[in-house]
PyMOL Python script that loads the backbone (N, CA, C, O; Angstrom):
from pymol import cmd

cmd.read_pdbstr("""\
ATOM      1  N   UNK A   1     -17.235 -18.357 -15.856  1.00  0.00           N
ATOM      2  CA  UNK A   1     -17.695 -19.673 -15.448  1.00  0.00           C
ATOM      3  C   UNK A   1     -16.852 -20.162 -14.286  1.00  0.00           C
ATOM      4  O   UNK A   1     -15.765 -19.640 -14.041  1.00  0.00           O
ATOM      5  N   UNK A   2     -17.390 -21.250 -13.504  1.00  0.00           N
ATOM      6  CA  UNK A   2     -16.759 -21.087 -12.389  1.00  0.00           C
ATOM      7  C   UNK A   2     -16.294 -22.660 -12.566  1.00  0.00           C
ATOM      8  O   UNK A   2     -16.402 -23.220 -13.657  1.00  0.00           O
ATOM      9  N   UNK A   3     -15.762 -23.331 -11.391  1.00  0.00           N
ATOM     10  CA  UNK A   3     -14.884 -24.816 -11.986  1.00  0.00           C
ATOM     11  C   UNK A   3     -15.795 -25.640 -11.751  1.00  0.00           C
ATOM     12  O   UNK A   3     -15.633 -26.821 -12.058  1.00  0.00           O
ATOM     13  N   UNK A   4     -16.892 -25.222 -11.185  1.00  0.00           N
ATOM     14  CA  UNK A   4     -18.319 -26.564 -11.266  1.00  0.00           C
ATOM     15  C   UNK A   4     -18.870 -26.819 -12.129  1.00  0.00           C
ATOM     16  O   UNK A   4     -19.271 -27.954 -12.382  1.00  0.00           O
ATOM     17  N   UNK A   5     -19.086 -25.539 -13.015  1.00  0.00           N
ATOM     18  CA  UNK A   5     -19.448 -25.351 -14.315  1.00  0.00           C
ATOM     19  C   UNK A   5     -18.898 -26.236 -15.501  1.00  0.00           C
ATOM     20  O   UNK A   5     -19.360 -26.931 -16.405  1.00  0.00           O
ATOM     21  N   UNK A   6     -17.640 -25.833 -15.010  1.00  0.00           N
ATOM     22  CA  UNK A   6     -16.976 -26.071 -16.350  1.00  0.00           C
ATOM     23  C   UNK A   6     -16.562 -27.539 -16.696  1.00  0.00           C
ATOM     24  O   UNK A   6     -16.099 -28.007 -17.736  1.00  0.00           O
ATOM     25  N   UNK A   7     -16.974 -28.310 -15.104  1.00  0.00           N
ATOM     26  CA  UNK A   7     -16.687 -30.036 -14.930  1.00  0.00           C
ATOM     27  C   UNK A   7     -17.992 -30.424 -15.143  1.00  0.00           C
ATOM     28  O   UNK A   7     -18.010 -31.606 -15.488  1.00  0.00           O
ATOM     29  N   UNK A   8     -18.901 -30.019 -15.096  1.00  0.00           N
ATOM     30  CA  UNK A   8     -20.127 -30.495 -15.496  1.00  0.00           C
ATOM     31  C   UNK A   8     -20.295 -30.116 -17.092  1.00  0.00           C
ATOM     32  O   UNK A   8     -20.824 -30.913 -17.867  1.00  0.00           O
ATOM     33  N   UNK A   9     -19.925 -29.157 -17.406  1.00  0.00           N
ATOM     34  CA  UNK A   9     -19.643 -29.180 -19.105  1.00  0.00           C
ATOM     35  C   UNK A   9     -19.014 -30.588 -19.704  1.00  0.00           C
ATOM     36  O   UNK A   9     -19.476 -31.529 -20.350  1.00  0.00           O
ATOM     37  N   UNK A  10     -17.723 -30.246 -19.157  1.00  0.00           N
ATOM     38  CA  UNK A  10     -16.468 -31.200 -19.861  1.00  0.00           C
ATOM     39  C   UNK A  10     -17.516 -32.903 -19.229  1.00  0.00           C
ATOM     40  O   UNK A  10     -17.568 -33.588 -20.251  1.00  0.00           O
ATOM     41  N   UNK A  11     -18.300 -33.742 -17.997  1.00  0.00           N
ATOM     42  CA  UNK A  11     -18.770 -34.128 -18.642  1.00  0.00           C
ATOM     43  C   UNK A  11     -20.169 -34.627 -19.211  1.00  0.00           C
ATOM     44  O   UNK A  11     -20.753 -35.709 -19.147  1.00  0.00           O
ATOM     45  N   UNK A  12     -20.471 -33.397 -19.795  1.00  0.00           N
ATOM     46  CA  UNK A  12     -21.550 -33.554 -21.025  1.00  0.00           C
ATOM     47  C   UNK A  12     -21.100 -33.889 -21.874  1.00  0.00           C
ATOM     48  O   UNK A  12     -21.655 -34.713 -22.601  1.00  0.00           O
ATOM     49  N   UNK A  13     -19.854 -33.365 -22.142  1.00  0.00           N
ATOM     50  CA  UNK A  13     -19.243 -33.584 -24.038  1.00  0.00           C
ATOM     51  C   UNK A  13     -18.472 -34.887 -23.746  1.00  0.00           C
ATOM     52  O   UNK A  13     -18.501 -35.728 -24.645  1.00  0.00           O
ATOM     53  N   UNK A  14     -17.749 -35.196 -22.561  1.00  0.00           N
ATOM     54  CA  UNK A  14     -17.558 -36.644 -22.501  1.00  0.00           C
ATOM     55  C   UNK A  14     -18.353 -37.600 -23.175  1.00  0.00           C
ATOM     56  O   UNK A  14     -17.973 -38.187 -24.188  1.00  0.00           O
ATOM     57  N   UNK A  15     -19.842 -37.825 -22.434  1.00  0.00           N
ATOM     58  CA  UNK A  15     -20.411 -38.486 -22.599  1.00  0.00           C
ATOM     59  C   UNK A  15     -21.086 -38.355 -24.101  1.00  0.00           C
ATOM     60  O   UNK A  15     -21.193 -39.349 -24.819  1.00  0.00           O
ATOM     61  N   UNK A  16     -21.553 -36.989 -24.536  1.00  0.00           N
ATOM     62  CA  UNK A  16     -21.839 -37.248 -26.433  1.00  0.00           C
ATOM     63  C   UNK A  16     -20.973 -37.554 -27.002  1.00  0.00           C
ATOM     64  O   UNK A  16     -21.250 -38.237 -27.989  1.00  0.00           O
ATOM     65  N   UNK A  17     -19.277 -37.226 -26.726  1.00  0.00           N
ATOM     66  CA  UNK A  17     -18.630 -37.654 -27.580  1.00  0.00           C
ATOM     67  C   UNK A  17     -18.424 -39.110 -27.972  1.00  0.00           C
ATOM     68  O   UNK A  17     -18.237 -39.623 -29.076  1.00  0.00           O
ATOM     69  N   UNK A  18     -18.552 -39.870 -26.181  1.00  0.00           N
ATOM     70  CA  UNK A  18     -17.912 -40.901 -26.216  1.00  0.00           C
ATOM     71  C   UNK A  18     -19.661 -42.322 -27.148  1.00  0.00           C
ATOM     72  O   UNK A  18     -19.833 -43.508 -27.431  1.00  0.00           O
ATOM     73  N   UNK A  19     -20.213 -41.346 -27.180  1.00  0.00           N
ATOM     74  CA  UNK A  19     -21.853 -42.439 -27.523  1.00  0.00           C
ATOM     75  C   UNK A  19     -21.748 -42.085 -29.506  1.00  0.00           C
ATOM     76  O   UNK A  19     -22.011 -43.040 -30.237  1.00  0.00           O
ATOM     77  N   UNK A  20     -21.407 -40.868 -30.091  1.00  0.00           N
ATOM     78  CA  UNK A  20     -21.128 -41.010 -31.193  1.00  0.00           C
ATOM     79  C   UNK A  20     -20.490 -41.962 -31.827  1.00  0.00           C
ATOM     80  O   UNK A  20     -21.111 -42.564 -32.703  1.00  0.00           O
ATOM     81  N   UNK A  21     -19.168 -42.310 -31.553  1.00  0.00           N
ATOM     82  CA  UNK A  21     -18.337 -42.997 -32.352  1.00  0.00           C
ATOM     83  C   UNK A  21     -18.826 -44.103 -32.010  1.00  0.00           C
ATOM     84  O   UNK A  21     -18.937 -44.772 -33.037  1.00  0.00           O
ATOM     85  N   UNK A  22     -19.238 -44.755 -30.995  1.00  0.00           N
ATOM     86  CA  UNK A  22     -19.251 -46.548 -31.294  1.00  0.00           C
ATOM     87  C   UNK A  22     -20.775 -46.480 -31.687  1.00  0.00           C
ATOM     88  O   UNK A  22     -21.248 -47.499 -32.190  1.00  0.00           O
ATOM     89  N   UNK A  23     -21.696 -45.248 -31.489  1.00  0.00           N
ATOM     90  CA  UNK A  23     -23.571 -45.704 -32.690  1.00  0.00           C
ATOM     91  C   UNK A  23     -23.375 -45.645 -33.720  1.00  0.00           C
ATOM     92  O   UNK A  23     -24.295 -45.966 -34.472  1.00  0.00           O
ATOM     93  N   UNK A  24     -21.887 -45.142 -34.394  1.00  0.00           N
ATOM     94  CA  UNK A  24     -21.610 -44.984 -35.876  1.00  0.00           C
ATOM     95  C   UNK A  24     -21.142 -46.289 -36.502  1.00  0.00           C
ATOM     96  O   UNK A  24     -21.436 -46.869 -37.547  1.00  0.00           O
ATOM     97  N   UNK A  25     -20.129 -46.602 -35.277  1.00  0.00           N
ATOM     98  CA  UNK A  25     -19.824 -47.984 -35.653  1.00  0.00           C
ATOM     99  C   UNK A  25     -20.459 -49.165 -35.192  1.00  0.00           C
ATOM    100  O   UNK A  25     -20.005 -50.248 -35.562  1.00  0.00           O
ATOM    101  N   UNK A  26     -21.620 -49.110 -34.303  1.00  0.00           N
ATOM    102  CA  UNK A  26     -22.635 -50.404 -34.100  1.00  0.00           C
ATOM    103  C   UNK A  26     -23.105 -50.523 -35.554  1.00  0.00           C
ATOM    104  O   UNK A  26     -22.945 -51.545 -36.221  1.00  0.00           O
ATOM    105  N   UNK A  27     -23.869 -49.077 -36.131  1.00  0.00           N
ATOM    106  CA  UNK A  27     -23.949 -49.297 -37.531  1.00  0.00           C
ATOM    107  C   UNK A  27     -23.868 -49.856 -38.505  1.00  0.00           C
ATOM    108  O   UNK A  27     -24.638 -50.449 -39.260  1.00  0.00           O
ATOM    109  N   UNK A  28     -22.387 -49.532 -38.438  1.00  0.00           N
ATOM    110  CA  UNK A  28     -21.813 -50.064 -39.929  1.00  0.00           C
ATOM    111  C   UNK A  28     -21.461 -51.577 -39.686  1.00  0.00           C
ATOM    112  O   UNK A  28     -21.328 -52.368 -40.620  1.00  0.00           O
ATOM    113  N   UNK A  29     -21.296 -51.986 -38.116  1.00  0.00           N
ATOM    114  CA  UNK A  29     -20.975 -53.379 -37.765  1.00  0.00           C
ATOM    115  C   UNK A  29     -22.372 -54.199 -38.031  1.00  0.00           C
ATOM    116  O   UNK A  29     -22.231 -55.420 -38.098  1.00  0.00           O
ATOM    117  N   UNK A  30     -23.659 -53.702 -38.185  1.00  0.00           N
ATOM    118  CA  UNK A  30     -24.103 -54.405 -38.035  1.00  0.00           C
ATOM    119  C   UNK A  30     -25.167 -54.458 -39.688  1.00  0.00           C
ATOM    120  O   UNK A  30     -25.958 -55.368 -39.937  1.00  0.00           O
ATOM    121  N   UNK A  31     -24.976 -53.602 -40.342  1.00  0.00           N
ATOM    122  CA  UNK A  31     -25.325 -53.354 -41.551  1.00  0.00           C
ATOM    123  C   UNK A  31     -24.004 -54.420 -42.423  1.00  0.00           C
ATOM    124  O   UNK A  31     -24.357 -55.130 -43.365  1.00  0.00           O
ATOM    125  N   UNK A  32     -22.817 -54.398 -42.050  1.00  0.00           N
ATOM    126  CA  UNK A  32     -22.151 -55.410 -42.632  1.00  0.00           C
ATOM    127  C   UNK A  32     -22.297 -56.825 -42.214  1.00  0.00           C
ATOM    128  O   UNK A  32     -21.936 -57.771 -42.914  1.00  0.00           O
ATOM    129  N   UNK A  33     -22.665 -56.895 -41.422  1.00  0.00           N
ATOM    130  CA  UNK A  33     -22.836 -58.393 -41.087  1.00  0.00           C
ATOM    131  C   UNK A  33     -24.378 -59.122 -41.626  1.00  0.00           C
ATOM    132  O   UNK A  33     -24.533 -60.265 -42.056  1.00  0.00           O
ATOM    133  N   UNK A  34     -25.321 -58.148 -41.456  1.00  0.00           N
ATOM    134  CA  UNK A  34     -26.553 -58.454 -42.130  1.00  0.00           C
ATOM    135  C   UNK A  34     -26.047 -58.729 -43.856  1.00  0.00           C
ATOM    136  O   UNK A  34     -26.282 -59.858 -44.288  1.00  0.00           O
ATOM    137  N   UNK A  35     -25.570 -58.016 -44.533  1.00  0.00           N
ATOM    138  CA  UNK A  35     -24.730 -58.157 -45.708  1.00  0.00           C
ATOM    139  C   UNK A  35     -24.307 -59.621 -46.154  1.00  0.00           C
ATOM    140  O   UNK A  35     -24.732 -60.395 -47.011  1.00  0.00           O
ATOM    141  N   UNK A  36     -23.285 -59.674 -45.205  1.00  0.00           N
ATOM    142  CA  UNK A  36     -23.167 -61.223 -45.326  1.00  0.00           C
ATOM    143  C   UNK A  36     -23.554 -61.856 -44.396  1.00  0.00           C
ATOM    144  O   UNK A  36     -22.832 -62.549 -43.679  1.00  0.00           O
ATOM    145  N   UNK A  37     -24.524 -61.735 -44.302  1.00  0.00           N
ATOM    146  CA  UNK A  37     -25.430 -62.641 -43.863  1.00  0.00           C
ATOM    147  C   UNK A  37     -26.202 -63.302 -45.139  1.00  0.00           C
ATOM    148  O   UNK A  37     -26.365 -64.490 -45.418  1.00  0.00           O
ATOM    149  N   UNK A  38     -26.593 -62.199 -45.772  1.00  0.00           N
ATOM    150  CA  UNK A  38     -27.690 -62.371 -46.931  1.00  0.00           C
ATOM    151  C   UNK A  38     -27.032 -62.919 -48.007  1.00  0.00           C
ATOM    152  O   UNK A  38     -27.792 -63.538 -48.752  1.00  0.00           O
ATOM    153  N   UNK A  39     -25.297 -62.897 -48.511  1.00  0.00           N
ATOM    154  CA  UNK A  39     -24.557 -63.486 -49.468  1.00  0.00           C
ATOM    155  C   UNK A  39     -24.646 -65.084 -48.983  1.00  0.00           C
ATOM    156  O   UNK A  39     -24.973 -66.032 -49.698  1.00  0.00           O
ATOM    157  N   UNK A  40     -24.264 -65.125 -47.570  1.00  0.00           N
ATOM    158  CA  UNK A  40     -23.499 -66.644 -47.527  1.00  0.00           C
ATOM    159  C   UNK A  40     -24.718 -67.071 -45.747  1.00  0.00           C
ATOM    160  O   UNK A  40     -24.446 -66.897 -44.559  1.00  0.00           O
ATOM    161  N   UNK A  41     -25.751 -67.534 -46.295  1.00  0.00           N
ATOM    162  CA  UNK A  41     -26.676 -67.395 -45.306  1.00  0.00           C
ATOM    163  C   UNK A  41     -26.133 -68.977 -44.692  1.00  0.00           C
ATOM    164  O   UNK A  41     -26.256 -69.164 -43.482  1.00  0.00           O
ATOM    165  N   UNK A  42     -25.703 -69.781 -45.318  1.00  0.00           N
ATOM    166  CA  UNK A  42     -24.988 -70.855 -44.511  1.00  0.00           C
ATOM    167  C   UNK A  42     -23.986 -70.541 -43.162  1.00  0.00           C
ATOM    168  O   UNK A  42     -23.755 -71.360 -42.273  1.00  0.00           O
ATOM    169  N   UNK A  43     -23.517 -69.323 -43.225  1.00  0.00           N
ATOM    170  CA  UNK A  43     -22.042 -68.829 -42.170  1.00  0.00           C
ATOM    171  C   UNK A  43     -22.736 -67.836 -41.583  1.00  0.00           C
ATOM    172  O   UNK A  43     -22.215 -66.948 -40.908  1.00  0.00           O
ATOM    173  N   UNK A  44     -24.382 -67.988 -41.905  1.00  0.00           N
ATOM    174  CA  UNK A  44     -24.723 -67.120 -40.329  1.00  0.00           C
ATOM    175  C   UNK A  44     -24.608 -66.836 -39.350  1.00  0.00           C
ATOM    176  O   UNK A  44     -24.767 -65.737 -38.820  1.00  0.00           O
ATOM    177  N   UNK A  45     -24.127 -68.382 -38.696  1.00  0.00           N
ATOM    178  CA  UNK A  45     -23.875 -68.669 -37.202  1.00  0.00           C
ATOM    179  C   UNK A  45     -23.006 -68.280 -36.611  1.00  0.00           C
ATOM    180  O   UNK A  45     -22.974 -68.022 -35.408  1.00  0.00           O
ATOM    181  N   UNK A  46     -21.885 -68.154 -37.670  1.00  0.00           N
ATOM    182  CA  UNK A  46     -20.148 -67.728 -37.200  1.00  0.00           C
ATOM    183  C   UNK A  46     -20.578 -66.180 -37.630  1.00  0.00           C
ATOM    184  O   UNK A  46     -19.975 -65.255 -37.085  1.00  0.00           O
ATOM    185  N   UNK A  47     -21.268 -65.990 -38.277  1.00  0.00           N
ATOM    186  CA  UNK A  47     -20.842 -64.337 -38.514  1.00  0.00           C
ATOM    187  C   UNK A  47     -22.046 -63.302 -37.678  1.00  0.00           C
ATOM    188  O   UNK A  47     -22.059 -62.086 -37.868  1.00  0.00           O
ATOM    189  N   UNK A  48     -23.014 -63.991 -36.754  1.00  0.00           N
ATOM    190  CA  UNK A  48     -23.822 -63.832 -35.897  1.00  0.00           C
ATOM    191  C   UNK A  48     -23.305 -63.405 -34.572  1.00  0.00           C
ATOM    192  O   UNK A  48     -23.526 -62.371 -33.942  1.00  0.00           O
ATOM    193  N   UNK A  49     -22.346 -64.745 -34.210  1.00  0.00           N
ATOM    194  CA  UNK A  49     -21.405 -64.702 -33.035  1.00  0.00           C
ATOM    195  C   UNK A  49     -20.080 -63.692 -33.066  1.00  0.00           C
ATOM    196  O   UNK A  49     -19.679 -63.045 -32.099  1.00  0.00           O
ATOM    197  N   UNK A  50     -19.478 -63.705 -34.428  1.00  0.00           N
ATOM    198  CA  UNK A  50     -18.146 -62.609 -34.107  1.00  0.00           C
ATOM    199  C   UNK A  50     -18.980 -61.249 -34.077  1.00  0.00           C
ATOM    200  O   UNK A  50     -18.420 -60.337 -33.468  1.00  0.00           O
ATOM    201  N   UNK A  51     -20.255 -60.955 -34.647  1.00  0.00           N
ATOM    202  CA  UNK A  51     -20.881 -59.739 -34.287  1.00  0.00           C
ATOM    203  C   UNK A  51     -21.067 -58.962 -33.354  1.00  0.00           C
ATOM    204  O   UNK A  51     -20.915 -57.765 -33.107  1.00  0.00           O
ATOM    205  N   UNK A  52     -21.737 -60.645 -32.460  1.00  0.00           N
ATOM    206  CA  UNK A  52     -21.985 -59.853 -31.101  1.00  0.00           C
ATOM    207  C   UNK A  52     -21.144 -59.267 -30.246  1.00  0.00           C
ATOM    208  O   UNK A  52     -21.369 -58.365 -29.440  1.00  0.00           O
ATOM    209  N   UNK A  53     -19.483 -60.243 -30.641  1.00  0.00           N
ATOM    210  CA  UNK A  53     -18.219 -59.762 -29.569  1.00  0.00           C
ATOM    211  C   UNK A  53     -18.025 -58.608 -30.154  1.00  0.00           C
ATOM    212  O   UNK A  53     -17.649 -57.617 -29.529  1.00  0.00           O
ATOM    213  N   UNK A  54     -18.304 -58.619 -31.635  1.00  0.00           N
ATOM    214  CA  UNK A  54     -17.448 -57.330 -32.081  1.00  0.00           C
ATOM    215  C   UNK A  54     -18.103 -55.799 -31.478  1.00  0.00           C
ATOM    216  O   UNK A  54     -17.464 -54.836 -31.054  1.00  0.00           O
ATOM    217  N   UNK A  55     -19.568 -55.957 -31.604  1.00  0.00           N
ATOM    218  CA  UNK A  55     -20.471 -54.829 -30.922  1.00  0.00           C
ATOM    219  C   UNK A  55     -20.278 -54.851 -29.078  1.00  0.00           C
ATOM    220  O   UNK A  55     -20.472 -53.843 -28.399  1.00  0.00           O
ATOM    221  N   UNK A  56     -19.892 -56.121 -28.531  1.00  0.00           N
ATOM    222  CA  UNK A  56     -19.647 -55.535 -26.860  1.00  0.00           C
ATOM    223  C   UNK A  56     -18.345 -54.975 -26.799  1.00  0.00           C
ATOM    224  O   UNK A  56     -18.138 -54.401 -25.730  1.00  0.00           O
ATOM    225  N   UNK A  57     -17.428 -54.958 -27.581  1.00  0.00           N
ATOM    226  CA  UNK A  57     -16.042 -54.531 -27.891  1.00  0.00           C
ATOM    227  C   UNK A  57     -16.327 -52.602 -27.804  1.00  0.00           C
ATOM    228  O   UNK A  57     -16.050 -51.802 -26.911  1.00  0.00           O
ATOM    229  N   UNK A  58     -17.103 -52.379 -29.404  1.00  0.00           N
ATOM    230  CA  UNK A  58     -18.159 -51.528 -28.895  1.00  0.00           C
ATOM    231  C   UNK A  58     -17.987 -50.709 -27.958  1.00  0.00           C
ATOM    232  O   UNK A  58     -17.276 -49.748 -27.662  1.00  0.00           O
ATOM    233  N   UNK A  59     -19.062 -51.507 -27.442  1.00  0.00           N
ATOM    234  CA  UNK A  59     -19.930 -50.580 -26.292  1.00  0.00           C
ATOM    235  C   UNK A  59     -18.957 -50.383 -25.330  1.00  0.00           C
ATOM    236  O   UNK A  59     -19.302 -49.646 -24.406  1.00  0.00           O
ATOM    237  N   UNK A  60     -17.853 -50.831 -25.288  1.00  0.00           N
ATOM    238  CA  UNK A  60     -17.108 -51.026 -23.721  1.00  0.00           C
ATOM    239  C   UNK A  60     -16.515 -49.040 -24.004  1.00  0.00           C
ATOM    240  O   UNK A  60     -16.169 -48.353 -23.042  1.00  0.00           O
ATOM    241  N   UNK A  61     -16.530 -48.658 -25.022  1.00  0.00           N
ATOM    242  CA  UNK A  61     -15.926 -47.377 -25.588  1.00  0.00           C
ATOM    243  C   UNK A  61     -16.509 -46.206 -24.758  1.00  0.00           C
ATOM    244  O   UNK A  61     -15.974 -45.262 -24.176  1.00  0.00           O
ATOM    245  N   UNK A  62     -18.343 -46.770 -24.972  1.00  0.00           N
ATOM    246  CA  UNK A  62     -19.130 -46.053 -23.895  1.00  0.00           C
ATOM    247  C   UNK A  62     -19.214 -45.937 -22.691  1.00  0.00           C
ATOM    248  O   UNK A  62     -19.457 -44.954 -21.990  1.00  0.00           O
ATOM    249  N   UNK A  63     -19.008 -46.965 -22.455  1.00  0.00           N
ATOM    250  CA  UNK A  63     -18.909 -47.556 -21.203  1.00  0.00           C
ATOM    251  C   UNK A  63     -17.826 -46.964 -20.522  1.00  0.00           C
ATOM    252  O   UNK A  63     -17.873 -46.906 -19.293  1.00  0.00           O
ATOM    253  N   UNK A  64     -16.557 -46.378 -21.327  1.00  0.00           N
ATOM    254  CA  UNK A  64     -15.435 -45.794 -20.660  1.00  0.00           C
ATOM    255  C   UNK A  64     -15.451 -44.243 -20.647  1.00  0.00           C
ATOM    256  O   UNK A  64     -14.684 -43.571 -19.956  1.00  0.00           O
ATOM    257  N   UNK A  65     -16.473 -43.697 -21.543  1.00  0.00           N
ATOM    258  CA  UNK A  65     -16.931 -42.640 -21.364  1.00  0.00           C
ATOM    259  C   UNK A  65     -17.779 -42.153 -19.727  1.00  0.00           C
ATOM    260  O   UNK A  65     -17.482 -41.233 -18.965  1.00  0.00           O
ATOM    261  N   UNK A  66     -18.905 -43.193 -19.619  1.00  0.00           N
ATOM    262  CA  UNK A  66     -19.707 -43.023 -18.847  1.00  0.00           C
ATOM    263  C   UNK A  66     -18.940 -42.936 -17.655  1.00  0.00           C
ATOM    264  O   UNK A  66     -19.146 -41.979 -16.909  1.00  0.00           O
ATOM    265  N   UNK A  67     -18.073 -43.804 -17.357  1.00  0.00           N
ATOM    266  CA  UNK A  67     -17.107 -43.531 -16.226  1.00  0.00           C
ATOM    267  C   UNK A  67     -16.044 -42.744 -15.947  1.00  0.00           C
ATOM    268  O   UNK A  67     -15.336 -42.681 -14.942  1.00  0.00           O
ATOM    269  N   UNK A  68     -16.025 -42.098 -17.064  1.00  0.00           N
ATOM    270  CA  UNK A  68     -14.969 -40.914 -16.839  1.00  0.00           C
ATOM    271  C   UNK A  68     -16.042 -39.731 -16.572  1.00  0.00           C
ATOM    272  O   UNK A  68     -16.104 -38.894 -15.672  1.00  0.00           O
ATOM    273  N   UNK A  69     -16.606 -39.902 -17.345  1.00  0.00           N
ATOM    274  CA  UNK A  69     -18.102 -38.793 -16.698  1.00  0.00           C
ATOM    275  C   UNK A  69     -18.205 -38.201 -15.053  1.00  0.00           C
ATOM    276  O   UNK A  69     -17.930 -37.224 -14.356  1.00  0.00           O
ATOM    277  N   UNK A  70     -18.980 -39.941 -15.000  1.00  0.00           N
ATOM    278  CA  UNK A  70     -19.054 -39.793 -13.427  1.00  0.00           C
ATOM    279  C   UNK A  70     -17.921 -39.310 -12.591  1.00  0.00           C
ATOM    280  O   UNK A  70     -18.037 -38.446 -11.722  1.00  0.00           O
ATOM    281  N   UNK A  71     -16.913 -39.869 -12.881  1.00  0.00           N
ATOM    282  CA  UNK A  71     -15.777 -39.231 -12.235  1.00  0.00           C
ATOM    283  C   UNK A  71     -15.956 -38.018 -12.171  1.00  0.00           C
ATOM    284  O   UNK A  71     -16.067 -37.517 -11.052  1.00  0.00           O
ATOM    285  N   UNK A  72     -16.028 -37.297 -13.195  1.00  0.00           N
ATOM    286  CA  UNK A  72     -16.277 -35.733 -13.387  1.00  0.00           C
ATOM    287  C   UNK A  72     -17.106 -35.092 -12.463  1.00  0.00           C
ATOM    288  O   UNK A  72     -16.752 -34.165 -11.735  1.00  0.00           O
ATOM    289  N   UNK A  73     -18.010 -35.506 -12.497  1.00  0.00           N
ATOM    290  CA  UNK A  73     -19.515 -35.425 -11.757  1.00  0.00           C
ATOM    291  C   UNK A  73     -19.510 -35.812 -10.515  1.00  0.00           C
ATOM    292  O   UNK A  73     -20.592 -35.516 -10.007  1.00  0.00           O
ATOM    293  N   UNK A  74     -18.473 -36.583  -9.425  1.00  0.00           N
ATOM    294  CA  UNK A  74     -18.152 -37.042  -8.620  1.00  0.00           C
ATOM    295  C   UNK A  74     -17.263 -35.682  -7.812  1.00  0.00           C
ATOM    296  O   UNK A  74     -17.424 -35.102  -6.739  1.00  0.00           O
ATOM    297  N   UNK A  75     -16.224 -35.537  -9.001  1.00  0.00           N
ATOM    298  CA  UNK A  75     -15.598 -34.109  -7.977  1.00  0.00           C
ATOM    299  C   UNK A  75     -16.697 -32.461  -8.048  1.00  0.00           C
ATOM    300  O   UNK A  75     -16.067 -31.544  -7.522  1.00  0.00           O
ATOM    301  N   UNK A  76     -17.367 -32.242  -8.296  1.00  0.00           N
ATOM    302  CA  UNK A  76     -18.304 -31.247  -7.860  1.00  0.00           C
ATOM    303  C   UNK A  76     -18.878 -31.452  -6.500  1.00  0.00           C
ATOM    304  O   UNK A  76     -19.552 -32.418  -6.143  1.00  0.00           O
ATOM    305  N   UNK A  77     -18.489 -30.322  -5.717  1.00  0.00           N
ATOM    306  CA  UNK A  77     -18.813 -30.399  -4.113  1.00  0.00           C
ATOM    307  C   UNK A  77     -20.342 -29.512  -4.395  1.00  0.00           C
ATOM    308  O   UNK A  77     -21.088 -29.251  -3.451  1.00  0.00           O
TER     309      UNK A  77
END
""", "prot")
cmd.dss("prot")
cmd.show_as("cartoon", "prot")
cmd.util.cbc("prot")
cmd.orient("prot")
């Protein structure tokens, strides 16, 4: 394999690796909050809002994937 190859490999697996872990944990972030949601439907509002920060918190994981990617994908001449 040659080193174009092998930077366009490294990032493919960047990018699946880096989209696994936070769809596992949008998941469970958001399957728990529906949770209590449904116990204490009065504290929806507060537990609606720390959700959403908690899921762009998240995504920013991907988001640091995707740009290390490109980087990757940037040095191939």
């Amino acid at each position: 394999m040659n080193s174009n190859a092998i930077t366009a490999l490294a990032a493919a697996i960047t990018i699946a690796v880096s989209t696994i872990g936070p769809a596992i944990a949008q998941g469970i972030t958001a399957k728990s909050a529906l949770e209590s949601m449904a116990r204490q439907p009065e504290a929806a509002g507060n537990i609606r809002s720390t959700m959403i920060v908690a899921l762009a918190l998240i995504e920013a994981l991907t988001i640091y994937g995707l740009l290390i990617a490109f980087m990757l994908i940037s040095k191939i001449s």
